[in-house]
C-alpha positions in Angstrom: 143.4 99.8 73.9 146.8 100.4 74.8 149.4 101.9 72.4 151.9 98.8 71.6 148.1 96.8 70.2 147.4 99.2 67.8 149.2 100.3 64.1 148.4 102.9 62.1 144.5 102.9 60.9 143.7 101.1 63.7 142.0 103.8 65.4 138.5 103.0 66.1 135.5 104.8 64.3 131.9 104.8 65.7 130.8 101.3 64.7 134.0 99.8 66.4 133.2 101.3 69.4 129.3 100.5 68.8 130.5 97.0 68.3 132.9 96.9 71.2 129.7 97.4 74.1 130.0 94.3 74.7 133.2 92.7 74.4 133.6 91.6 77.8 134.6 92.5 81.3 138.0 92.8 80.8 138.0 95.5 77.8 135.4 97.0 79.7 137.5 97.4 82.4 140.4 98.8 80.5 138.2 101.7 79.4 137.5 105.0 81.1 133.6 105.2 81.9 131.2 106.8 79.7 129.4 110.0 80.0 125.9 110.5 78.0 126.8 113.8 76.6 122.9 114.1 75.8 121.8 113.3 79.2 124.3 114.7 81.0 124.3 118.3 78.6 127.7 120.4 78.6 130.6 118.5 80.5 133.0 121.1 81.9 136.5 121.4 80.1 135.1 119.2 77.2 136.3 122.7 74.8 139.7 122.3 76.3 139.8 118.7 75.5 138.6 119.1 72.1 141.6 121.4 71.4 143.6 119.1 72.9 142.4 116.1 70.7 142.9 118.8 67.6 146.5 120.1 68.2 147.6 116.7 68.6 146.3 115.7 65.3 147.4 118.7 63.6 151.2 117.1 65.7 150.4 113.6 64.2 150.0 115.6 60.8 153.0 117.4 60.8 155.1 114.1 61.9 153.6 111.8 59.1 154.2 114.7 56.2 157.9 115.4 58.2 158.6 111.7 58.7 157.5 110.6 54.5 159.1 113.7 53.2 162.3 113.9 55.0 163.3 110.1 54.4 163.3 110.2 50.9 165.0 113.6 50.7 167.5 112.6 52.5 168.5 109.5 51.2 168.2 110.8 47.4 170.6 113.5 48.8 173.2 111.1 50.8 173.2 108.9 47.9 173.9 111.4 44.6 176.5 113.4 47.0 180.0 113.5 45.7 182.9 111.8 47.4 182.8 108.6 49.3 179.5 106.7 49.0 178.0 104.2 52.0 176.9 101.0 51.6 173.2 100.9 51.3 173.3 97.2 52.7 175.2 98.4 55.8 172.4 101.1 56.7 169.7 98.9 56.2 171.4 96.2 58.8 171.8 99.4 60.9 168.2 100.0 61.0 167.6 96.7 62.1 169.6 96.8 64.6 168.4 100.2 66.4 164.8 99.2 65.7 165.2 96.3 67.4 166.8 97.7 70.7 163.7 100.2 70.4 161.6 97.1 70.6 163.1 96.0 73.6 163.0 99.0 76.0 159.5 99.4 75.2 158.6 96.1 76.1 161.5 96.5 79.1 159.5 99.6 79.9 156.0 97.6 79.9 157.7 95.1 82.3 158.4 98.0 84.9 162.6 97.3 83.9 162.5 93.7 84.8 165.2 92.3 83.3 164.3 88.6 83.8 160.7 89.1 83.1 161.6 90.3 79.9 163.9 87.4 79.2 161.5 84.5 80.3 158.9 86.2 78.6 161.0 86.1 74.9 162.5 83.0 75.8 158.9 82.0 75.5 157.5 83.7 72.6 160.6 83.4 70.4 162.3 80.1 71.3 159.9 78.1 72.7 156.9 79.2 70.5 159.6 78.6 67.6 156.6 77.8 65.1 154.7 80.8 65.8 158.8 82.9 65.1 159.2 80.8 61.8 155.8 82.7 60.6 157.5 86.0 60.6 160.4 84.9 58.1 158.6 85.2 55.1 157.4 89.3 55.5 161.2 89.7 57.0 162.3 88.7 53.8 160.4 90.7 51.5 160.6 93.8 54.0 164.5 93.2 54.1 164.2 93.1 50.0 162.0 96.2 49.9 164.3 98.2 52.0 167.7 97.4 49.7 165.1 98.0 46.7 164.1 101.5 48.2 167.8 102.7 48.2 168.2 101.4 44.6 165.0 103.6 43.6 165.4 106.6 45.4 169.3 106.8 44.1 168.4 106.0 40.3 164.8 108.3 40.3 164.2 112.1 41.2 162.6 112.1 44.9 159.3 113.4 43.6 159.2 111.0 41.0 159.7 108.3 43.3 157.4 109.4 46.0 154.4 109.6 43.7 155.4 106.5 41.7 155.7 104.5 45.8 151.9 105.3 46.1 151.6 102.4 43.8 151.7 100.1 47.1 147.9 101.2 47.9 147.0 99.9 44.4 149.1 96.3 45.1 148.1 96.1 48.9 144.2 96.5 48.2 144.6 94.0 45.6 146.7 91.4 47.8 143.4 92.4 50.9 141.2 91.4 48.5 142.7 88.5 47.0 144.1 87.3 50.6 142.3 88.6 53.2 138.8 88.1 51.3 137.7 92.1 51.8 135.6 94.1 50.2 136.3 97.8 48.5 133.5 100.7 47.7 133.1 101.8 44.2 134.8 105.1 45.4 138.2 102.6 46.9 138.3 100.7 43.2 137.8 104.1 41.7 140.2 105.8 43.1 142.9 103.3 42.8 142.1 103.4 39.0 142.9 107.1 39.1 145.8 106.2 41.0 146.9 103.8 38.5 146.4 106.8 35.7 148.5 109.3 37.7 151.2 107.1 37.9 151.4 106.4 34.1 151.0 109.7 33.4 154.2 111.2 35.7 156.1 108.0 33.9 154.8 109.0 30.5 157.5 111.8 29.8 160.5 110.4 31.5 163.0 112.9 30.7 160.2 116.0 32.1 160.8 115.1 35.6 164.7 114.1 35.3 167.0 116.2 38.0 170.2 118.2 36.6 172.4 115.3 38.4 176.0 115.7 38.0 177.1 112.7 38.9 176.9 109.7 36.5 175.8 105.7 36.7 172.1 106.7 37.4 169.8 104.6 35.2 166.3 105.6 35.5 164.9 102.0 33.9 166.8 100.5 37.0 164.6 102.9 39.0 161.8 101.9 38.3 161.7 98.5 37.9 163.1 98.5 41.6 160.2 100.8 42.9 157.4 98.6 41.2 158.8 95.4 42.9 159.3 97.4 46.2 155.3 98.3 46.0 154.6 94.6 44.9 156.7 93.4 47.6 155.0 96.0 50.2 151.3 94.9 49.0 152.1 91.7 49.7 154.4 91.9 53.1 152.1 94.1 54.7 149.0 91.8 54.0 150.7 88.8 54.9 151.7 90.3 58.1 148.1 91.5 58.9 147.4 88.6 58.4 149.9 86.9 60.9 148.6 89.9 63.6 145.1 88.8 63.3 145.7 84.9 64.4 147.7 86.3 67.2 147.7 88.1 70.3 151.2 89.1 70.6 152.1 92.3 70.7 153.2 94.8 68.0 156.6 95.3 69.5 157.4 91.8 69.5 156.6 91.0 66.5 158.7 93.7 65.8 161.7 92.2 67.5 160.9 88.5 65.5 161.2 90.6 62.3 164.6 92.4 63.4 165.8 88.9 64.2 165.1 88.1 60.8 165.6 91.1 59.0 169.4 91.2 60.6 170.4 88.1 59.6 169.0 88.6 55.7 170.4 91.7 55.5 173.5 90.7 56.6 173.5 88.2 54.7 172.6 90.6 51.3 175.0 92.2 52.7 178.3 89.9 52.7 176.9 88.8 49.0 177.0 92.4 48.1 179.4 94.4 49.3 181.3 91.6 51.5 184.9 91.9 49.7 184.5 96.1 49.9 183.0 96.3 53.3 186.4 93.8 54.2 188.4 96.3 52.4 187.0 99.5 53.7 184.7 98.8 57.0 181.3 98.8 58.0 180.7 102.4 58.9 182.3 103.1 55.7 181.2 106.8 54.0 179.2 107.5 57.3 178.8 110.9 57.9 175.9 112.6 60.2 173.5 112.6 57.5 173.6 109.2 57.1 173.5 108.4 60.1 170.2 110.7 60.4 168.7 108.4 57.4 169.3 105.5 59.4 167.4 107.2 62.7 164.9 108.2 60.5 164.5 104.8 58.9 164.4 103.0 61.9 162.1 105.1 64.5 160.4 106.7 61.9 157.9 103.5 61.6 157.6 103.4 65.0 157.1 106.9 65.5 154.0 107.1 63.5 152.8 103.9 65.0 152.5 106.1 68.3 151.5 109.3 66.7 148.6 108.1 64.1 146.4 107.1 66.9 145.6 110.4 67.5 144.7 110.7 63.8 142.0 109.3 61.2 142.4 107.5 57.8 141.4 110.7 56.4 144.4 112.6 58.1 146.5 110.2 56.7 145.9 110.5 53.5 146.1 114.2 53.1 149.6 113.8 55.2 150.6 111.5 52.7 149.5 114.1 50.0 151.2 116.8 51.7 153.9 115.0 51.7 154.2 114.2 47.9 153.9 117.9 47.7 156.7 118.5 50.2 159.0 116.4 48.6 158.6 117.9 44.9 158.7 121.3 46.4 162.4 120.8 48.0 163.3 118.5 44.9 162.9 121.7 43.3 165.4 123.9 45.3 168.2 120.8 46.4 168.4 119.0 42.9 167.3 121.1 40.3 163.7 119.3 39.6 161.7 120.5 36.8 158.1 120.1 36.9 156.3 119.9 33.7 152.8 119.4 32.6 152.6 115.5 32.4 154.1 115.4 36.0 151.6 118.1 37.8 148.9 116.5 35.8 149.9 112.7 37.5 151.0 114.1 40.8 148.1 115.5 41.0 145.8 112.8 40.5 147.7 110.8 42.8 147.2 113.4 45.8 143.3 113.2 44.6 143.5 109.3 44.7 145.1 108.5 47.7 142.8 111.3 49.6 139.6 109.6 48.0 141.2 106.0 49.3 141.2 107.2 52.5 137.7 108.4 52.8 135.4 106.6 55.2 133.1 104.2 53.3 129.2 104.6 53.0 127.3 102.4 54.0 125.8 100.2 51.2 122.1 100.9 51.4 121.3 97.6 49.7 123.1 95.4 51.9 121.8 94.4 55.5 122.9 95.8 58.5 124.6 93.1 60.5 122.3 92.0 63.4 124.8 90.4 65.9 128.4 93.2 66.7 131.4 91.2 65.6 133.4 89.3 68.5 136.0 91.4 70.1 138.8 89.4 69.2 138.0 91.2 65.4 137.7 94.7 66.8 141.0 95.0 69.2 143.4 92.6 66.7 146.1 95.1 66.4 146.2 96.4 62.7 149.5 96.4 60.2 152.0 99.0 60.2 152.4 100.4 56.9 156.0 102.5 57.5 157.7 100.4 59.5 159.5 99.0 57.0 160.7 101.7 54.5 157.3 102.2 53.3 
């Protein structure tokens, strides 16, 4: 499958492919041919491409902890330094924007740099196929929502505390998948959300144990939190609403990608003018931009699409523990850059939270009790291209 159809946790596991035999002549001919390792005994160079396959998921590792870690630290930092202050609403436009151009010299690139390929080819799927654009206005809003929300959070709340609390959006997306979508969860999925659930009260039990030595003033941590539980109920639910979109649709990820920026732009600029409109006038756009802000907005914007290339080469389960990792990472430098103190009640949660999400992203059994399928599922189920959970802040 190429790279642009798939998200993260798309990658396909041994049913899929099981499934997949026989999903036509055309996917069959998109696929290298198969060699029966039994049959045909040792391949040569199949050690060297085993290696191969394992650095680049230890790579894939290292870029999802680097990418989930970093963004958080950095904006926490930007946003409690002293002196002039950007405007959040201004970066998150920003982000947009670059994502966006992203979009379209990947799709440019796809199109061998035909320019007026490209162009018919949008003026199709965007203005003519208006019906199918309007679809995407409704996860552009809450995406555009979550982003602003995320800046709130992570500038009221200590980035640890933030980071584990944001692992709340497993709990609210499974919920909106099951409720939405119509799927099913193991006993080991519902219990581990449970002891996500526990982990999270627990690191918000003793507010003031994980509070940073912040100099600066105006921080309320009630703000905080309120706007990182509607940034993980608005995540749950954008994210399955726009699986849900992928799955009726053929389209590619990149442009549905560029629908989103269209919508994205114009409602964050938008939040923006209702915002900060009379002090943006006053002061400018790029106002309080310095080159770590600027690396928050690169970070925001590619980092999404980043992982959607680099998670292909991974596993749910690799996911998880980067996502662990990088709870871990962020608590460690919240230590050293802004004086966070970890106490009992917060290593107790954190820790929980690690175990959770890990346990989430376990492969699920197969129920014993319930009959194996006899027919393999159609292939338009097998290569829809999958949501991408950090596209969007997240």
């Amino acid at each position: 499958m190429p790279p642009w159809r798939r998200g993260p946790g798309s990658a396909l596991g041994p049913g899929d492919m099981a499934a997949a035999a026989g999903a036509g002549d055309e996917e069959k001919d998109m696929k290298p041919p198969q060699v029966d390792m039994k049959e045909a005994g040792s391949v040569p160079g199949r050690g060297a491409g085993d290696r191969t396959n394992r650095r680049l998921k230890y790579l894939s590792l290292a870029v999802l902890v680097v990418q989930n870690a970093s963004l958080i630290l950095s904006i926490r930092y930007a946003r409690t330094l002293p002196g002039e202050r950007f405007f959040s609403t201004t970066a998150v436009v920003m982000a947009e924007i670059l994502k966006g151009i992203t979009c379209l010299l990947l799709m440019l690139a796809q199109k061998k740099g035909n320019v007026k390929e490209l162009a018919v080819y949008l003026y199709d799927a965007i203005i003519i196929q208006y019906m199918d654009t309007l679809k995407l206005a409704v996860p552009s809003l809450i995406y555009t929502l979550q982003n602003n929300l995320q800046y709130v959070a992570i500038s009221n709340l200590p980035a640890a505390t933030f980071q584990v609390t944001y692992q709340l959006k497993i709990l609210t997306t499974a919920l909106f998948s099951v409720l939405l979508l119509r799927k099913s969860l193991s006993r080991l999925q519902w219990g581990s959300l449970v002891i996500l659930f526990v982990g999270v009260a627990v690191v918000q039990s003793e507010q003031s144990g994980g509070k940073e030595n912040v100099a600066s003033s105006g921080q309320s941590y009630v703000v905080g939190l309120i706007a990182v539980a509607v940034s993980c109920l608005s995540s749950g639910f954008a994210g399955v609403y726009f699986e849900r979109i992928l799955k009726g649709s053929s389209a590619s990820v990149w442009l549905r990608n560029i629908q989103l920026g269209l919508f994205g732009t114009a409602l964050g600029l938008l939040a923006m003018w209702q915002q900060d409109g009379a002090a943006i006038a006053e002061r400018g756009f790029f106002y309080g931009y310095t080159p770590l802000v600027w690396c928050v907005i690169f970070n925001q914007a590619f980092g999404g699409l980043l992982v959607a290339v680099v998670v292909k080469y991974a596993d749910n389960i690799l996911k998880g523990f980067a996502t662990s990792l990088s709870i871990v990472v962020s608590t460690a430098a919240s230590v050293h850059l802004f004086g966070f103190h970890v106490d009992l009640p917060f290593a107790v949660g954190a820790g929980l939270v690690i175990g959770a999400v890990y346990l989430y992203s376990l492969p699920r059994t197969p129920d014993p009790s319930v009959p194996a399928p006899s027919q393999a599922p159609s292939h338009k189920e097998v290569f829809l291209p999958k949501i991408i959970s950090k596209q969007k802040g997240s």
